[in-house]
N, C-alpha and C positions, 0 to 999 in steps of 0.2 A: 400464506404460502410457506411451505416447507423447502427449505435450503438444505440441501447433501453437504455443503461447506459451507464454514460460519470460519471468515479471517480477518481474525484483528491485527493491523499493517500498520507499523512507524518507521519512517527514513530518518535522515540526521543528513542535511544538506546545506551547500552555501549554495547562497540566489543575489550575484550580483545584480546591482542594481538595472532594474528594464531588460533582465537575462532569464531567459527560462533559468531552471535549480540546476545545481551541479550535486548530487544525490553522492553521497560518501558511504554508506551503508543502511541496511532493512534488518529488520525483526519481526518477522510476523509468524502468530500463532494461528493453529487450525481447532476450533471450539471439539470439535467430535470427538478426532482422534487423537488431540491435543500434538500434533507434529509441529515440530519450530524448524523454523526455514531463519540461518542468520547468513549477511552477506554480509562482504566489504566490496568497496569499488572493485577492487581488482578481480572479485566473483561474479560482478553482474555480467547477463547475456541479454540475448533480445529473446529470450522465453521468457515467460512470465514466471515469475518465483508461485506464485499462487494461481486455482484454479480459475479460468475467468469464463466459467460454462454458467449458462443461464441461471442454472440453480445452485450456484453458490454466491453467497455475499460477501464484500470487501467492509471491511467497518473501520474506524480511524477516527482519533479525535479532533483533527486538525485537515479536513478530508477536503480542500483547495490544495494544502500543501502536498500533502500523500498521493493526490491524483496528478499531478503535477509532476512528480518524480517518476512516476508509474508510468507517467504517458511519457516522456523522456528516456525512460529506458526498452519500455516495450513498445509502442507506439500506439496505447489502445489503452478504454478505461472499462476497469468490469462495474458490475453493479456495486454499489454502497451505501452502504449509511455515514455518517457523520455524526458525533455529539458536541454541542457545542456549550461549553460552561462558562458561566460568569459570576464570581464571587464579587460579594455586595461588602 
């Protein structure tokens, strides 16, 4: 499948304990057009900072956390990947 948006998304949030996150700020790049999208709390809305049309993908490496935020601020999760690493 061919994505029109390719966005790679990271938050910086505190998550009391048994509390959805309290999402402090995003940085997310767009692969194509290379557009950077950066926020602080006091910028976020309930638009989505990123595109969430079927053909664009969300990517994240920590993508429980990053979706978590996303759905917190916007109330909706777009498509995604996730990578997950572990050093031996």
């Amino acid at each position: 499948m061919q994505f029109s948006e390719i966005w790679f998304v990271d938050f910086e949030y505190f998550a009391p304990a048994g509390e959805l996150p309290k999402p402090l700020c995003l940085v997310a790049r767009e692969l194509y057009s290379r557009r950077l999208v950066r926020l602080l709390r006091r910028d976020f809305s309930r638009k989505p900072p990123c595109s969430t049309s079927s053909d664009s993908l969300f990517v994240s490496y920590a993508a429980n956390a990053e979706l978590s935020c996303y759905f917190v601020l916007v109330g909706l999760s777009p498509r995604m990947s996730s990578i997950f690493m572990r050093s031996t």
